[in-house]
KETIMI-21736 format. One record per atom (N, C-alpha, C): residue in one letter; x, y, z. Coordinates in nm, 4 decimals. Layout:
REM residues N
+------+----------+----------+----------+
| code |        x |        y |        z |
+------+----------+----------+----------+
|    A |        X |        Y |        Z |
...
+------+----------+----------+----------+
//
This chain:
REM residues 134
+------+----------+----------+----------+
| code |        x |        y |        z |
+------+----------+----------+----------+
|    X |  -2.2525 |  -5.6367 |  -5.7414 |
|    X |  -2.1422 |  -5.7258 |  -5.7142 |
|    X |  -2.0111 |  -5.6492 |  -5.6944 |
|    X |  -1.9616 |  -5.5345 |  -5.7460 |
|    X |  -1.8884 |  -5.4831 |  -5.7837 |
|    X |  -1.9005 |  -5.4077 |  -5.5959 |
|    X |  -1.9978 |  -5.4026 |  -5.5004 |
|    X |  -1.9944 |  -5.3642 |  -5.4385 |
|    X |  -1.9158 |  -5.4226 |  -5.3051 |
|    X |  -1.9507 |  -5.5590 |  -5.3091 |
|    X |  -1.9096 |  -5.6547 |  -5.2276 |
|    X |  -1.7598 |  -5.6828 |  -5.2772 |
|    X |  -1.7179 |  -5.6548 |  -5.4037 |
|    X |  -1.5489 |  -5.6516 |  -5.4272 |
|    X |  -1.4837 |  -5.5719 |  -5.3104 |
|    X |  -1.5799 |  -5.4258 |  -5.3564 |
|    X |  -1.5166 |  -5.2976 |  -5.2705 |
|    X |  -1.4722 |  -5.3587 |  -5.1287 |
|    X |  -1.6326 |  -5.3786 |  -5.0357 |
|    X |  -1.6126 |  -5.4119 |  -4.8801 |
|    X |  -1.4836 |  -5.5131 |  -4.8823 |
|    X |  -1.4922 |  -5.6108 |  -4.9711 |
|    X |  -1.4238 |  -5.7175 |  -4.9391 |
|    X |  -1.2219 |  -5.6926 |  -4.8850 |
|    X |  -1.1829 |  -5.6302 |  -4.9980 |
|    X |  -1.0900 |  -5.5275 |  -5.0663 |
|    X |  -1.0627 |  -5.4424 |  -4.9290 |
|    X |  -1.2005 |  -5.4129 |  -4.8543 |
|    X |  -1.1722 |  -5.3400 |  -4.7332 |
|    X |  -1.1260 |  -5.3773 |  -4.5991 |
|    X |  -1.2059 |  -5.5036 |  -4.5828 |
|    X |  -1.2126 |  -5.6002 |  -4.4841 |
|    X |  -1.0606 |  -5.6369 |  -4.5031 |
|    X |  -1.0084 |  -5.7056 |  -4.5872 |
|    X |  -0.8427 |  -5.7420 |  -4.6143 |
|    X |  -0.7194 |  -5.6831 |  -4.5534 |
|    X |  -0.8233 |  -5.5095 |  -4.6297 |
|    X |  -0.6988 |  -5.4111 |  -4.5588 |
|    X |  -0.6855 |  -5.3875 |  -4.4418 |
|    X |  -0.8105 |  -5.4247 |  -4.3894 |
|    X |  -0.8170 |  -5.3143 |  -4.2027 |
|    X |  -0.7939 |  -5.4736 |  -4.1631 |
|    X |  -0.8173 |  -5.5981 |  -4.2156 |
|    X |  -0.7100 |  -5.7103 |  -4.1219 |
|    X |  -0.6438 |  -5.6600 |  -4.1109 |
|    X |  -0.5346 |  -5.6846 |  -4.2266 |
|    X |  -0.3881 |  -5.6145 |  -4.2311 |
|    X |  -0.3101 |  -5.5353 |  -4.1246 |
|    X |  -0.4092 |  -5.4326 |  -4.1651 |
|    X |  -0.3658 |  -5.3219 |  -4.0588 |
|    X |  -0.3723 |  -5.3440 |  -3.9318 |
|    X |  -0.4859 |  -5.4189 |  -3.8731 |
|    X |  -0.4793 |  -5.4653 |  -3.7421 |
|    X |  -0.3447 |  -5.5518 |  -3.7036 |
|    X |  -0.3816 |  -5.6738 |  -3.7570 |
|    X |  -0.2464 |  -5.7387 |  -3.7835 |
|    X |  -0.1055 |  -5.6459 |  -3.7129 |
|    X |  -0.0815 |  -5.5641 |  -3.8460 |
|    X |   0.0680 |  -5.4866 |  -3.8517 |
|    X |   0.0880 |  -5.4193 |  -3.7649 |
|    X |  -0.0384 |  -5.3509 |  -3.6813 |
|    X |  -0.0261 |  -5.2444 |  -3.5609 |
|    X |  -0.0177 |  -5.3297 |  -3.4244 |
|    X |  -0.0507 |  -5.4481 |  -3.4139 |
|    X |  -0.0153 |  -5.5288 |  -3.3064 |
|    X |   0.1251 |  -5.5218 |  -3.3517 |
|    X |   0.1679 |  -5.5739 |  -3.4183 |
|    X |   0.2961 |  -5.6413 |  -3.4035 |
|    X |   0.4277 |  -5.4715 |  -3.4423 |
|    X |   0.3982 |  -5.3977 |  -3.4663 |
|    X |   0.4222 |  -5.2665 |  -3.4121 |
|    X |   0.4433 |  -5.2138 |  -3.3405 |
|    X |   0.3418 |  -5.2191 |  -3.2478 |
|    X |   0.3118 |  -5.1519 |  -3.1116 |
|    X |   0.3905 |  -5.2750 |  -3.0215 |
|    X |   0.4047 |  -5.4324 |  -3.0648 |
|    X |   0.5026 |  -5.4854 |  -2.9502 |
|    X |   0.6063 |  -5.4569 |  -2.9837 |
|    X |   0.7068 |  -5.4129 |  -3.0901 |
|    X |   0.8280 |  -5.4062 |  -3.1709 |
|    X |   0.8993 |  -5.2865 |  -3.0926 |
|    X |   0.7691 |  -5.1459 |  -3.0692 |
|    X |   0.7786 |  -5.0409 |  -3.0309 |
|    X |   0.8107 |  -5.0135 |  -2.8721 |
|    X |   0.9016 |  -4.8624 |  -2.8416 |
|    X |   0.8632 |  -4.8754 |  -2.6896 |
|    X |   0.6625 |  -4.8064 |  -2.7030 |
|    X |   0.6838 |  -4.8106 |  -2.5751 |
|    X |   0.5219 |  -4.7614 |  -2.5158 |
|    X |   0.5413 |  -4.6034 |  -2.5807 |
|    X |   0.3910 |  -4.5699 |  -2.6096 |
|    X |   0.3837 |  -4.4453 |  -2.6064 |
|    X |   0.3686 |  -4.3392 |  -2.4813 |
|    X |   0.3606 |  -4.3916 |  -2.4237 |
|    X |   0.3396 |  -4.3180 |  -2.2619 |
|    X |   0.5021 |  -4.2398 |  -2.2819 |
|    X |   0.5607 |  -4.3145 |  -2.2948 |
|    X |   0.7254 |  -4.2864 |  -2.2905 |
|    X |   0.7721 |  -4.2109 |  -2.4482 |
|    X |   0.6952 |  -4.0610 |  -2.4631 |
|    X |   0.6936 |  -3.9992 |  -2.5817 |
|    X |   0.8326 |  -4.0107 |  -2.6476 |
|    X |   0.9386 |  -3.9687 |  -2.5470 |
|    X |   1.0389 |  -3.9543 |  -2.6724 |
|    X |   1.1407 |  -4.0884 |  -2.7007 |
|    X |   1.1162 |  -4.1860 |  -2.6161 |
|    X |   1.1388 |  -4.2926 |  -2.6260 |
|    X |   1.0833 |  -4.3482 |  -2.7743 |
|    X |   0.9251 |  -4.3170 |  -2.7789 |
|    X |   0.8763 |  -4.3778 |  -2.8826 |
|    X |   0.9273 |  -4.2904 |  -3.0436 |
|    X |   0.9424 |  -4.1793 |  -3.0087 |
|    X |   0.9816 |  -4.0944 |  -3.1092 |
|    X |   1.0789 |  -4.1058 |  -3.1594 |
|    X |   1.1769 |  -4.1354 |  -3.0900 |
|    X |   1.3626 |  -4.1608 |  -3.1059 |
|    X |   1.3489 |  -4.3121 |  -3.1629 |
|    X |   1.2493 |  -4.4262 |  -3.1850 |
|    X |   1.2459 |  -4.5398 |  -3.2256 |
|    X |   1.1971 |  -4.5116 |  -3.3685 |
|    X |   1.0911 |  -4.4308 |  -3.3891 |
|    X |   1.0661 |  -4.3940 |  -3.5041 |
|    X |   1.1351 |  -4.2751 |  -3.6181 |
|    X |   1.2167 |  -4.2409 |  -3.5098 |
|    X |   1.2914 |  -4.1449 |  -3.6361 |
|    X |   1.4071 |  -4.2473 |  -3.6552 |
|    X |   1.4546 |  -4.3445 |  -3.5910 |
|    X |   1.5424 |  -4.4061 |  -3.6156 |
|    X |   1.5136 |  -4.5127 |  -3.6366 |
|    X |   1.4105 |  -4.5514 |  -3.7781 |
|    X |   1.3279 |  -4.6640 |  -3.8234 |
|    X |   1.4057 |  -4.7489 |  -3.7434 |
|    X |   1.3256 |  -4.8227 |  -3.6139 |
|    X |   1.3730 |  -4.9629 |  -3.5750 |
|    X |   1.2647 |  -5.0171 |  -3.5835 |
|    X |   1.2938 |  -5.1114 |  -3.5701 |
|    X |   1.1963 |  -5.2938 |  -3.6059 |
|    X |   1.0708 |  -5.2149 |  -3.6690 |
|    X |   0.9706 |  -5.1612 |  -3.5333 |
|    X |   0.8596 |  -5.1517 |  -3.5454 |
|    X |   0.7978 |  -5.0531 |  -3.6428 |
|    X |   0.8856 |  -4.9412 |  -3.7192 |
|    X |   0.8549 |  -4.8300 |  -3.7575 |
|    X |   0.8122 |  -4.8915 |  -3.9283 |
|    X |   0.8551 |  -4.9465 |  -3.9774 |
|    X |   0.7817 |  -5.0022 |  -4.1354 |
|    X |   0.6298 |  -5.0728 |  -4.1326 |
|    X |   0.6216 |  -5.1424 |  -3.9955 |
|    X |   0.5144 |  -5.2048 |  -3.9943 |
|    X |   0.3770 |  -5.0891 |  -3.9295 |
|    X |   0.4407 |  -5.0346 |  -3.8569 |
|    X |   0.3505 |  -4.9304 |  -3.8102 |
|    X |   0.2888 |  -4.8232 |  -3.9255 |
|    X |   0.4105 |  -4.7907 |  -4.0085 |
|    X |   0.3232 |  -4.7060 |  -4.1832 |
|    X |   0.2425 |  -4.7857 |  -4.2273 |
|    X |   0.3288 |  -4.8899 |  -4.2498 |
|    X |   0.2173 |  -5.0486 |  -4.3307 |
|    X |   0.0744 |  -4.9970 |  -4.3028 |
|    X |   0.0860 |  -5.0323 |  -4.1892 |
|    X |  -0.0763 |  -5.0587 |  -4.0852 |
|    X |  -0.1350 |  -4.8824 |  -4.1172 |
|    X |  -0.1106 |  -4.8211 |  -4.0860 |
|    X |  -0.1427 |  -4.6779 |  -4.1066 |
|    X |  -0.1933 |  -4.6635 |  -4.2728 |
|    X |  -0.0985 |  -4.7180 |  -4.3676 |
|    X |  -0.1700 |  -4.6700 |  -4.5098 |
|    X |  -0.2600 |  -4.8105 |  -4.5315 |
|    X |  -0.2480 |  -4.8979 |  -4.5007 |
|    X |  -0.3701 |  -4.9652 |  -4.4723 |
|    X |  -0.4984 |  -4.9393 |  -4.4499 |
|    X |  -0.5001 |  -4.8786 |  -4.3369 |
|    X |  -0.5957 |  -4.8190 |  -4.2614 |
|    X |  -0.6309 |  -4.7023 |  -4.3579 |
|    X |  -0.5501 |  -4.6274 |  -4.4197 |
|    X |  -0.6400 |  -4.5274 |  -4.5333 |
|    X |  -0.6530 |  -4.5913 |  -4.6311 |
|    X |  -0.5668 |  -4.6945 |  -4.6939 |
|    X |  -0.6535 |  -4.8017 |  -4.8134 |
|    X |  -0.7679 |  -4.8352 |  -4.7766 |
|    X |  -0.8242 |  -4.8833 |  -4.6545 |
|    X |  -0.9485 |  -4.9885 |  -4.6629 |
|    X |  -1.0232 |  -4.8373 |  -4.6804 |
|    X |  -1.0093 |  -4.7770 |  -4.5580 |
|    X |  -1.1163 |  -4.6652 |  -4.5723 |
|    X |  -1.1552 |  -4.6063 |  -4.7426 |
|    X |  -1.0811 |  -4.5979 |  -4.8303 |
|    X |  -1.1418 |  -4.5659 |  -4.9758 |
|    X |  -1.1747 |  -4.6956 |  -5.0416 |
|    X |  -1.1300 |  -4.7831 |  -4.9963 |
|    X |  -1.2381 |  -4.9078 |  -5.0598 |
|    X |  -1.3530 |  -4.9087 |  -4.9961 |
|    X |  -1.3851 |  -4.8893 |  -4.8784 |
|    X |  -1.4852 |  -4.8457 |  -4.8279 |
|    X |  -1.5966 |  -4.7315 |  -4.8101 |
|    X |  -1.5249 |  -4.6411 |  -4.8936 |
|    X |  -1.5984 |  -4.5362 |  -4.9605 |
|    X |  -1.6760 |  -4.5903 |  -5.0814 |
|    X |  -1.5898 |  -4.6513 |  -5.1619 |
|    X |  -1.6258 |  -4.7089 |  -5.3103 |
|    X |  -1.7711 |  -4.8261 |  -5.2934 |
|    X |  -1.7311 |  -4.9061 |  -5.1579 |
|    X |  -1.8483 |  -4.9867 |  -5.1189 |
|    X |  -1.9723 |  -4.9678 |  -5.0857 |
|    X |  -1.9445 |  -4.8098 |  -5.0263 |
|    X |  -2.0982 |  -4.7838 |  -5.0362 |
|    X |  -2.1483 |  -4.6967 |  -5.1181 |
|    X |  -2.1024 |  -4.6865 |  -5.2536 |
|    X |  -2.1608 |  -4.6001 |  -5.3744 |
|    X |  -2.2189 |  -4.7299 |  -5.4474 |
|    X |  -2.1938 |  -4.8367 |  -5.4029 |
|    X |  -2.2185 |  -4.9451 |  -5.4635 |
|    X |  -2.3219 |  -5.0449 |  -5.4084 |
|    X |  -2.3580 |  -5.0533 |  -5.2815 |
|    X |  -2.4024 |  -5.1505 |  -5.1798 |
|    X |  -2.4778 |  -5.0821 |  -5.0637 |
|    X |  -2.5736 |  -5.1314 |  -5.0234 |
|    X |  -2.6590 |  -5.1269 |  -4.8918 |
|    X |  -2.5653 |  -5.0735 |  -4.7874 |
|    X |  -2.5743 |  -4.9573 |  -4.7095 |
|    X |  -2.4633 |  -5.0064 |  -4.5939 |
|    X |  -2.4727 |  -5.1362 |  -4.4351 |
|    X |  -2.6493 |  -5.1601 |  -4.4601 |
|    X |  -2.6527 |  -5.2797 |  -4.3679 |
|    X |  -2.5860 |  -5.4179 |  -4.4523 |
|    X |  -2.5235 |  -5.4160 |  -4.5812 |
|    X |  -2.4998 |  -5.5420 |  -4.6004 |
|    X |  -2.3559 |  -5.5265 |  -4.6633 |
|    X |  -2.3065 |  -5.4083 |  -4.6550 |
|    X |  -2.1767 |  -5.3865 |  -4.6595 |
|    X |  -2.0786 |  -5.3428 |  -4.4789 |
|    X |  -2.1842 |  -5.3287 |  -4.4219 |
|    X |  -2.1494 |  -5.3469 |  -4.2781 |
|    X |  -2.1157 |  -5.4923 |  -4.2106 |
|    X |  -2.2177 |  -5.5165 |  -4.2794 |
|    X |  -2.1898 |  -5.6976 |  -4.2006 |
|    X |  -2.1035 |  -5.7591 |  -4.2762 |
|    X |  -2.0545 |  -5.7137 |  -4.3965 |
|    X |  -1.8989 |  -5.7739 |  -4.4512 |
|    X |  -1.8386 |  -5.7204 |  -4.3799 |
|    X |  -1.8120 |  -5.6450 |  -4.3028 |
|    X |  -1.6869 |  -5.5406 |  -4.2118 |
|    X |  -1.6862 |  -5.6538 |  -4.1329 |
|    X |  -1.7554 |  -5.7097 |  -4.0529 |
|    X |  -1.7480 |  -5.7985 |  -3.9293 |
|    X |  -1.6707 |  -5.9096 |  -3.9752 |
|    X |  -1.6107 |  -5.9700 |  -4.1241 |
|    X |  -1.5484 |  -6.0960 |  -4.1757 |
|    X |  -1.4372 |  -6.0803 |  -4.1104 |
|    X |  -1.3800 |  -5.9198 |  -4.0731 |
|    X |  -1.2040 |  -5.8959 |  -4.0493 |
|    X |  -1.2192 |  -5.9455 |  -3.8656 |
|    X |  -1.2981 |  -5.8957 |  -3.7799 |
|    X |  -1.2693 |  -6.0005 |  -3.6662 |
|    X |  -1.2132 |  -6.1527 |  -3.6760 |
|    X |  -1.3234 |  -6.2466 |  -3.7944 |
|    X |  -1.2682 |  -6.4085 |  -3.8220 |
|    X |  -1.1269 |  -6.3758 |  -3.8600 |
|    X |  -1.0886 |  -6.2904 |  -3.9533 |
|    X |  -0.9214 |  -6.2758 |  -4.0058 |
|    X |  -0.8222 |  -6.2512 |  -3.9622 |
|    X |  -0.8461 |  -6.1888 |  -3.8618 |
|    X |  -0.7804 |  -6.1403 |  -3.7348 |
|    X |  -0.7582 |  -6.2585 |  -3.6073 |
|    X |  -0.8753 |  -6.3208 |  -3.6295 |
|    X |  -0.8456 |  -6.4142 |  -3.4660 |
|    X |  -0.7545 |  -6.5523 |  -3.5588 |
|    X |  -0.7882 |  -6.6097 |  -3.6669 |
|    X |  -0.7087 |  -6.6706 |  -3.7384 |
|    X |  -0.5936 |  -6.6926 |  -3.7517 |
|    X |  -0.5617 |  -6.5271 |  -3.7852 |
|    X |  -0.4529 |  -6.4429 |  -3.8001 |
|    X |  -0.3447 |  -6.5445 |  -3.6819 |
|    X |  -0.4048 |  -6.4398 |  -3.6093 |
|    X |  -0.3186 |  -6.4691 |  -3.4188 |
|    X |  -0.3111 |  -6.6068 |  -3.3830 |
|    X |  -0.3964 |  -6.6738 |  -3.4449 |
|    X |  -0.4006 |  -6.8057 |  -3.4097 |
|    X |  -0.2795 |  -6.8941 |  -3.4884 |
|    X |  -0.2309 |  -6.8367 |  -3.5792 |
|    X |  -0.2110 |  -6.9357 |  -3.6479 |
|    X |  -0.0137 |  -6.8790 |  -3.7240 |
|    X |  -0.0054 |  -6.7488 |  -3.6904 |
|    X |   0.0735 |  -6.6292 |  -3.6641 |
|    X |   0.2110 |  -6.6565 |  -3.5561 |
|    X |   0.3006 |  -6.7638 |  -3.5988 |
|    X |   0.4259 |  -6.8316 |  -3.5301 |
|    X |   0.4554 |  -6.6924 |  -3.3987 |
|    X |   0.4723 |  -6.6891 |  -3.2899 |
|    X |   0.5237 |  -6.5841 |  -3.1724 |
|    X |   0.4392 |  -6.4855 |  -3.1556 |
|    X |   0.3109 |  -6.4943 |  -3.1650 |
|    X |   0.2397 |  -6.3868 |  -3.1129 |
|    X |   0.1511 |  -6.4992 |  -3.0244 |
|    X |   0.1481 |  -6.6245 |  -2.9895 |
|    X |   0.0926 |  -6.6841 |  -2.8606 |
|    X |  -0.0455 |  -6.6594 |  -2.8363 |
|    X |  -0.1229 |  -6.6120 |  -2.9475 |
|    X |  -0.2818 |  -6.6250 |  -2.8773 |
|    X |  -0.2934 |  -6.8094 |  -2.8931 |
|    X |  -0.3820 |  -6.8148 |  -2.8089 |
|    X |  -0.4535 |  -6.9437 |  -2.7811 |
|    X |  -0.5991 |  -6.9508 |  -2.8453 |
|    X |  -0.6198 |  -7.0790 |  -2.8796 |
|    X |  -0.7968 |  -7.1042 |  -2.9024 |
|    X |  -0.8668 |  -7.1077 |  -2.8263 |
|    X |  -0.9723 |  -7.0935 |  -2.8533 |
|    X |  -1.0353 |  -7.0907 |  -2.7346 |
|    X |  -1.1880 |  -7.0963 |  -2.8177 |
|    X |  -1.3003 |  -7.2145 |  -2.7213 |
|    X |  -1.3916 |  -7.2346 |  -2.7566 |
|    X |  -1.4929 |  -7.1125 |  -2.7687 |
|    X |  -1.4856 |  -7.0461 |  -2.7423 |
|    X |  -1.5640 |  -6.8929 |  -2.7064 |
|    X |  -1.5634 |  -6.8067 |  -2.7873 |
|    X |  -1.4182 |  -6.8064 |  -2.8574 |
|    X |  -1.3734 |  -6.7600 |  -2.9711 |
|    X |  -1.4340 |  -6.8030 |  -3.0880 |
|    X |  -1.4348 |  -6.9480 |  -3.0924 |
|    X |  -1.4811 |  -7.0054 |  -3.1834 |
|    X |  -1.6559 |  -7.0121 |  -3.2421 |
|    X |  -1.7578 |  -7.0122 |  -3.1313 |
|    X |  -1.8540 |  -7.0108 |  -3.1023 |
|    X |  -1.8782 |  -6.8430 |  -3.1519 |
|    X |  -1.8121 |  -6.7142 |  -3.1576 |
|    X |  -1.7672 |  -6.6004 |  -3.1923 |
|    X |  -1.7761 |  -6.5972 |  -3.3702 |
|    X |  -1.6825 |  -6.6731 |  -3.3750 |
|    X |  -1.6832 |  -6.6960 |  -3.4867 |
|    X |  -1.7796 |  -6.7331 |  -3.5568 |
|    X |  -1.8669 |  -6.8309 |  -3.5254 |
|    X |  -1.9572 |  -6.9400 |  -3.5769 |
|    X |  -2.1027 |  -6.8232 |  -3.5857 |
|    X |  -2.1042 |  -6.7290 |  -3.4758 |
|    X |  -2.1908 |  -6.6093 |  -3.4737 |
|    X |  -2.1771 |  -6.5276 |  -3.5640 |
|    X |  -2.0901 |  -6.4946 |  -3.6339 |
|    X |  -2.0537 |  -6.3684 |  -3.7116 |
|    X |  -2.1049 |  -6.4153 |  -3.8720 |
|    X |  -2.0356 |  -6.5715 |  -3.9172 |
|    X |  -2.0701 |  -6.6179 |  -4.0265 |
|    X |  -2.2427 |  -6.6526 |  -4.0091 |
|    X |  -2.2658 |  -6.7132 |  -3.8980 |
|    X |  -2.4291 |  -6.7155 |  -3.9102 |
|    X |  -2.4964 |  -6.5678 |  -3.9528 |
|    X |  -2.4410 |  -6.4671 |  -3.9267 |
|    X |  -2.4782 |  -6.3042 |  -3.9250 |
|    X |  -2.4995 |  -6.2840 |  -4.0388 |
|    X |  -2.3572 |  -6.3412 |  -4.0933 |
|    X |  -2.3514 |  -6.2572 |  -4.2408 |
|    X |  -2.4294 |  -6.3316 |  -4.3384 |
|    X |  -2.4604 |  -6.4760 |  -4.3213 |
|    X |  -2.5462 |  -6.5602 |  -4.4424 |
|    X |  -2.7086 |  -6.5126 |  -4.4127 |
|    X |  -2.6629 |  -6.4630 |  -4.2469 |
|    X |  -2.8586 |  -6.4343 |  -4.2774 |
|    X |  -2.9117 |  -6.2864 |  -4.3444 |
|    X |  -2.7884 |  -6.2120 |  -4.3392 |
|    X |  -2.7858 |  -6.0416 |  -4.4190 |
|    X |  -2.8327 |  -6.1280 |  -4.5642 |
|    X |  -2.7392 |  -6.1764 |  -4.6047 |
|    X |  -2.7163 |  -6.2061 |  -4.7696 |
|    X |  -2.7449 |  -6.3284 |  -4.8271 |
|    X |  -2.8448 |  -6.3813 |  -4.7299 |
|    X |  -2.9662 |  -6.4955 |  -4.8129 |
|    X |  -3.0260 |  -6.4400 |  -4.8456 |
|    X |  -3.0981 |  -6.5129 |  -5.0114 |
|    X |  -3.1612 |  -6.4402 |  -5.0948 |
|    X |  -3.3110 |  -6.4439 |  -5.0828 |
|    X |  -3.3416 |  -6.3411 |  -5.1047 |
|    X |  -3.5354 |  -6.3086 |  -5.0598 |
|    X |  -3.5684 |  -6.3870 |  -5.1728 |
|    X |  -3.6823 |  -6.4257 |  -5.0358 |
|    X |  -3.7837 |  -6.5288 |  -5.1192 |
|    X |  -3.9180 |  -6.4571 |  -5.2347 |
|    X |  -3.9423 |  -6.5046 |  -5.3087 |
|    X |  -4.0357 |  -6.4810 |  -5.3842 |
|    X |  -4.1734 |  -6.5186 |  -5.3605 |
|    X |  -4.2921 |  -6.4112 |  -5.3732 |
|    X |  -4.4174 |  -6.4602 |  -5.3587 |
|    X |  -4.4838 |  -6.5443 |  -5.4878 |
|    X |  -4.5912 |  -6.5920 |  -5.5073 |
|    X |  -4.6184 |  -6.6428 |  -5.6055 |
|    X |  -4.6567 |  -6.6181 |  -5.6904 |
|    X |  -4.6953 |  -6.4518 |  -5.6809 |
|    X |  -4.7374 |  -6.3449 |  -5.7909 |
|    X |  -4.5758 |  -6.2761 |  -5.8739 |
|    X |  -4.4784 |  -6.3578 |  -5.7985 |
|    X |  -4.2956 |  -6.3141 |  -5.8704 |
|    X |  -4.3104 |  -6.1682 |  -5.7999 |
|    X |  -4.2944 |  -6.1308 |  -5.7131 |
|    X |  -4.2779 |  -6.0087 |  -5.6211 |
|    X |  -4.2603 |  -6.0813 |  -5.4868 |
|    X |  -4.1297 |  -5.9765 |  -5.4768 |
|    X |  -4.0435 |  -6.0085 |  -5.3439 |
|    X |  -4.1544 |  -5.9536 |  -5.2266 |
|    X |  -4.1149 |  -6.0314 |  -5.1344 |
|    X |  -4.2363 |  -5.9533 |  -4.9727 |
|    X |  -4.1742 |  -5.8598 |  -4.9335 |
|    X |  -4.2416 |  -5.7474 |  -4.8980 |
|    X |  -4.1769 |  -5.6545 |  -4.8189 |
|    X |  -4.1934 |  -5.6230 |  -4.7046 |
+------+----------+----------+----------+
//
């Protein structure tokens, strides 16, 4: 159990981070335009707090995600990774000025991922001798 904390803990963070690096990277100029982008970040504007955010994020989940698999299967700590797509489209959906739209496709997306993950982590059935099938 203690394993599925970990992934979970992970999944949160690398939303997050997704999250913060969109809204970063629009805050930001382009990187194509190096010192443009450089001169924005040495001179913390808008985008430069959210862009660390997202960055130590991104090394938070990764050591909760170390911790998850000293603990857990990685086929069933993998398919918790896939929860942060639903958190993410949510996210945007629901996220005042970032303008994503719904969309049935998305949703149907969605409806795929949770079917995914209940069929990883439904519980094996028992034979009648009390031994799981293998």
């Amino acid at each position: 159990m203690r394993g599925a904390f970990w992934a979970l803990c992970s999944v949160l963070l690398v939303s997050a981070a997704q999250l913060l690096l969109r809204y970063a990277m629009l805050a930001l100029p382009p990187v194509g335009d190096a010192w443009a982008f450089i001169t924005a970040i040495r001179h913390a504007s808008s985008g430069t707090v959210p862009l660390m955010l997202g960055l130590t994020c991104y090394a938070a989940s990764m050591g909760c995600w170390y911790l998850a698999l000293h603990r857990m299967a990685l086929s069933k700590a993998y398919a918790l990774l896939s929860l942060s797509y639903i958190l993410v489209w949510g996210a945007a959906l629901l996220l005042p000025g970032w303008e994503d739209r719904f969309s049935w496709q998305g949703l149907v997306g969605v409806g795929a991922i949770i079917l995914g993950v209940l069929m990883i982590f439904r519980p094996a059935r028992r034979q009648r001798n009390g031994q799981a099938p293998r």
